[in-house]
C-alpha positions in Angstrom: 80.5 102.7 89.8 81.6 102.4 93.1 81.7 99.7 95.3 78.7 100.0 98.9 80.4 99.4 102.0 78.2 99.7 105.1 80.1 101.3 107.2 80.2 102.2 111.2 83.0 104.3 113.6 83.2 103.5 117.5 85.3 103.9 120.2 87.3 107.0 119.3 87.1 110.7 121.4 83.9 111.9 122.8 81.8 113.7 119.9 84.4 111.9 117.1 82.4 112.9 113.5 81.7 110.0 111.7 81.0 111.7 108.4 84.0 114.4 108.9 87.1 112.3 109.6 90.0 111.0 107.8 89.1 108.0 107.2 85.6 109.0 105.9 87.2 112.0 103.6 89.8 109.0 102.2 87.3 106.3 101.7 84.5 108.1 99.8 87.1 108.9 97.2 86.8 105.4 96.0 84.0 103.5 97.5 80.3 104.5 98.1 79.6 104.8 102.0 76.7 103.7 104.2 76.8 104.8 107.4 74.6 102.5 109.8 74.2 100.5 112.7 74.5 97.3 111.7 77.4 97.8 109.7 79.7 95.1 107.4 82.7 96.6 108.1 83.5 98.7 111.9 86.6 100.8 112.5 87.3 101.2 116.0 89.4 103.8 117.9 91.1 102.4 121.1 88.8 104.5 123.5 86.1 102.3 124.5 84.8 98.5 124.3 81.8 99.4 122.0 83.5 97.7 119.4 82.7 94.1 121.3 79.1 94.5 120.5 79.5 94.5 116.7 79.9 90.8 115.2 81.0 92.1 111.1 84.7 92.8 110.5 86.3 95.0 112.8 89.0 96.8 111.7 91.3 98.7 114.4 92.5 102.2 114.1 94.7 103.3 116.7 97.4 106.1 117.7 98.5 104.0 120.8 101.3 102.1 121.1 100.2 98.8 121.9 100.0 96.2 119.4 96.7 95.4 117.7 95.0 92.2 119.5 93.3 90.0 116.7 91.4 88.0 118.9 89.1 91.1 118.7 89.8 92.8 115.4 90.3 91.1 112.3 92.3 94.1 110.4 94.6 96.8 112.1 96.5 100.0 110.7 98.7 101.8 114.0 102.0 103.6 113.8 103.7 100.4 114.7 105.8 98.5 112.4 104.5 95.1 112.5 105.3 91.9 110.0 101.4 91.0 109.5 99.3 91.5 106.2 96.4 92.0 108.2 98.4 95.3 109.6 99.1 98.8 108.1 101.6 100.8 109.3 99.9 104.5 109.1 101.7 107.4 111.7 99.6 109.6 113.9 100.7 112.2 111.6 99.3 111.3 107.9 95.8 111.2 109.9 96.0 114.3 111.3 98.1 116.6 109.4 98.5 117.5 105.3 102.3 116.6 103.6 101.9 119.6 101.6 102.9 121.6 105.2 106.1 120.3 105.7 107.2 121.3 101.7 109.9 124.2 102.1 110.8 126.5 99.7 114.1 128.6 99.2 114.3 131.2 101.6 111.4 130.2 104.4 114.4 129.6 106.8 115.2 133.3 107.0 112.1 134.4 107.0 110.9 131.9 109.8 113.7 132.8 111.9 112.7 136.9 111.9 109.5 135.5 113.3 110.3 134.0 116.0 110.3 135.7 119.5 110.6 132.6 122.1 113.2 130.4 122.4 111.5 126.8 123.2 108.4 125.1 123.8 107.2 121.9 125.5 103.3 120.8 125.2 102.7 117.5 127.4 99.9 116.9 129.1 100.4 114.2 131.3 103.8 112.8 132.8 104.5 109.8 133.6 106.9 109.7 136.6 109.5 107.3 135.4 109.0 106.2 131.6 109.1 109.9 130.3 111.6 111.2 133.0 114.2 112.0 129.9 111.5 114.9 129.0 111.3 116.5 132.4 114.6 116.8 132.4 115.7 118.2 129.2 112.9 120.9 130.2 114.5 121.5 133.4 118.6 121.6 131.6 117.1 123.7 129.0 114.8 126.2 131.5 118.8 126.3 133.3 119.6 128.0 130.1 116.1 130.5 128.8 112.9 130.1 130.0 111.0 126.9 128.0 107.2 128.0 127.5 105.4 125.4 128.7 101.6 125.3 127.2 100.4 121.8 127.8 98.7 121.2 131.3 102.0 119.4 132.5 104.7 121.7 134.2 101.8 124.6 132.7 104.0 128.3 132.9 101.9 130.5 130.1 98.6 130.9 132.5 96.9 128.2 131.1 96.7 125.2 128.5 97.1 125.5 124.8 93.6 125.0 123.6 93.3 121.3 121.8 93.7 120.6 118.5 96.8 119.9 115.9 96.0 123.8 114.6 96.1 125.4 117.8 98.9 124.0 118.7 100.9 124.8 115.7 100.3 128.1 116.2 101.4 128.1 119.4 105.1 126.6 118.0 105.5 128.9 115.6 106.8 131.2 117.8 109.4 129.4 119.2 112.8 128.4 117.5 113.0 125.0 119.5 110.2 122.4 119.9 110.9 119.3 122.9 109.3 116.7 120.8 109.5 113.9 122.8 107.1 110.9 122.1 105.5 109.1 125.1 107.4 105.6 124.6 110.4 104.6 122.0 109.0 101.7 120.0 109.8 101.1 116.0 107.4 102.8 114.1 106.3 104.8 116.5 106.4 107.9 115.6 103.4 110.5 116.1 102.3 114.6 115.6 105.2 115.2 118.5 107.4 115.7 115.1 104.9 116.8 112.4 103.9 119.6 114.5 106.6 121.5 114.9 108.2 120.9 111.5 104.9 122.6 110.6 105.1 125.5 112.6 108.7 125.7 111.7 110.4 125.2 115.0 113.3 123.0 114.7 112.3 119.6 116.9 114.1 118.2 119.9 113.2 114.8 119.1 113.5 111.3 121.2 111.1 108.2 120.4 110.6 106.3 117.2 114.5 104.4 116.8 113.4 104.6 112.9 112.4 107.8 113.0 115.4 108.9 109.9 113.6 106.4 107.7 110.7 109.2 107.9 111.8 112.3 107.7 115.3 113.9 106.7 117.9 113.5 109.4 119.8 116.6 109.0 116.6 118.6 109.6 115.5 118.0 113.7 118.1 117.5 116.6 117.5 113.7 118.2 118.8 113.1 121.7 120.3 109.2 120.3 122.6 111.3 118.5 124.3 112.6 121.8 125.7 111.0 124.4 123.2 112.5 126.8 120.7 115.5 127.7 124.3 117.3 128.8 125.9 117.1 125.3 122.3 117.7 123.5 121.8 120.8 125.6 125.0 121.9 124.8 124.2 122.1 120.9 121.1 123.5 121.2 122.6 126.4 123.1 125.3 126.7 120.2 122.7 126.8 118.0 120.6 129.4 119.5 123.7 131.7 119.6 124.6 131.4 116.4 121.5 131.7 113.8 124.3 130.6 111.1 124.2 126.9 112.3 120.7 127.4 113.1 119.8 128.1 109.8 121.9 124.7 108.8 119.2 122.7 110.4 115.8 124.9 108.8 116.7 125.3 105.5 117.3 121.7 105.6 113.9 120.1 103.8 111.7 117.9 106.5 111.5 114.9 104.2 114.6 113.8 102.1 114.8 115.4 99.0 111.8 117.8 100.0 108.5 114.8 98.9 106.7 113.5 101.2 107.1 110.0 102.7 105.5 106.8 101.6 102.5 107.1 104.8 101.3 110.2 102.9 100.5 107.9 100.0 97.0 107.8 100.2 96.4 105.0 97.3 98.4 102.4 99.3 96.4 103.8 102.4 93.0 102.8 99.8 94.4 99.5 98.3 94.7 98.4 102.1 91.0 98.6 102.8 89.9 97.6 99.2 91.6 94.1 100.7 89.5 94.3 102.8 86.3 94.8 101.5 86.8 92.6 98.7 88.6 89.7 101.3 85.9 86.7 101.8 86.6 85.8 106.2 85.0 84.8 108.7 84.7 87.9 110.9 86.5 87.1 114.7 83.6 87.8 116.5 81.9 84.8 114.6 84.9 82.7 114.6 83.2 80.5 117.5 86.0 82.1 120.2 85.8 80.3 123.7 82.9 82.4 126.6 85.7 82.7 128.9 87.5 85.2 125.8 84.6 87.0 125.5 83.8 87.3 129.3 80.5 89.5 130.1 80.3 90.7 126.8 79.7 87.5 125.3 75.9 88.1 125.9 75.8 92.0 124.9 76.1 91.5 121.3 73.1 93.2 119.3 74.8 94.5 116.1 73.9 91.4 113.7 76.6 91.3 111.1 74.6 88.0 109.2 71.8 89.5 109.9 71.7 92.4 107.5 70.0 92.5 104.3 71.4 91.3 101.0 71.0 94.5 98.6 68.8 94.0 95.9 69.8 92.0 92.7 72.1 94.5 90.5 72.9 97.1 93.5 76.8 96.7 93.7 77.5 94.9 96.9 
């Protein structure tokens, strides 16, 4: 029988699905879930502050790159790599795209490259003017070059945006033999769907972000600006290899994980074992750990979601 958990989402996008997510799809396989407003357990997107007025144990699930604050969640999984059992390491990516994807199989190289009609793509939506400046101007070195189809709203040369969405924009990759895959900030860890995408659409990544990003996925198989001296040199192999499909087709046929299986984030069991921690783990929740009114500020008196407050379950109904 599988164990209850009462269970409540907050703070992600506008018109998230609480009962059509990843975390709801992964957590029915092995626990029986309640959805309601006075939950036990709360996982919270970044998003929002909603998360303040629930006093059960709040566990944080971002795709930012800030590091989790425990004074207002008691668990965390991010793509950071971070030395605390109360933290899960879990990349943008395993959330939102399917291993099974990036599997190749002999001859998709050749076949991928008949496809394609563009030469690169670049899909930001927002620039910062000085932390991503190395973006902007591999997009400008390479747009010396061929035209770079840009389909985000950033530097926008198609007409219009890509619509949203991890399956739009794969499709809008695959037509492309280069991807700029350039993550917003460079931290360990760090590593999001810049990379997953177009390895999934089959467009060989320019990559620049997660330092660690080789422990991931297979080195030989995406181009990554640390290996250069600078954009100059970079540009200058990507131009080689777009004049010579030979040594293009070095890079595709190469498998996006090493030895072609996917990566220990897409093990879903260690994703479960985390959260059956968890819910089995006997704390004191941080929002009724007695924290000081001046940590709590106005939202100290909003608080309405009674964690102690709900219901035992009846004698024999698994708890």
């Amino acid at each position: 029988m599988k164990k209850l958990v009462r269970i409540d989402f907050c703070d992600f996008h506008s018109n998230f699905p609480k009962t059509d997510n990843f975390y709801y799809h992964l957590l029915s396989e092995r626990f029986e879930l309640q959805l309601c407003d006075q939950p036990d357990y709360l996982i919270f997107g970044p998003y929002g502050h909603e998360h303040r007025l629930h006093s059960g144990v709040r566990i944080l699930a971002s795709i930012e790159p800030g590091r989790p604050d425990y004074r207002f969640c008691d668990f965390s999984l991010s793509p950071l790599e971070i030395a605390d059992p109360r933290h899960l390491q879990l990349p943008v990516y395993v959330t939102n795209g399917r291993a099974e994807e990036l599997i190749k199989n002999p001859g998709d190289a050749e076949k991928d490259l008949a496809a394609k009609k563009g030469f690169c793509s670049f899909v930001v939506s927002s620039q910062h003017p000085v932390k991503n400046r190395n973006r902007l101007e591999i997009f400008e070195a390479l747009g010396k070059y061929k035209r770079v189809d840009s389909g985000g709203r950033f530097m926008n040369n198609i007409g219009g945006p890509v619509p949203g969405g991890t399956r739009n924009k794969i499709e809008f990759l695959r037509k492309y033999k280069f991807n700029i895959a350039f993550e917003n900030s460079s931290l360990p860890g760090y590593s999001t769907e810049k990379i997953y995408e177009p390895f999934a659409a089959r467009s060989l990544p320019i990559y620049w972000g997660n330092p660690n990003i080789t422990a991931e996925f297979n080195a030989r198989a995406f181009l990554r600006l640390t290996d250069f001296p600078g954009i100059p040199a970079l540009v200058e192999q990507i131009i080689e290899l777009d004049k010579d499909d030979s040594k293009y087709l070095e890079f595709t046929r190469q498998p996006c994980f090493p030895a072609n299986k996917p990566n220990k984030f897409f093990d879903h069991a260690k994703i479960l074992d985390f959260f059956g921690k968890i819910f089995s783990s006997n704390i004191v929740p941080v929002a009724q750990a007695g924290r000081k009114k001046s940590l709590l500020g106005r939202w100290l008196f909003l608080k309405r979601h009674h964690w102690h407050d709900i219901p035992k379950p009846p004698s024999g109904t698994p708890a």
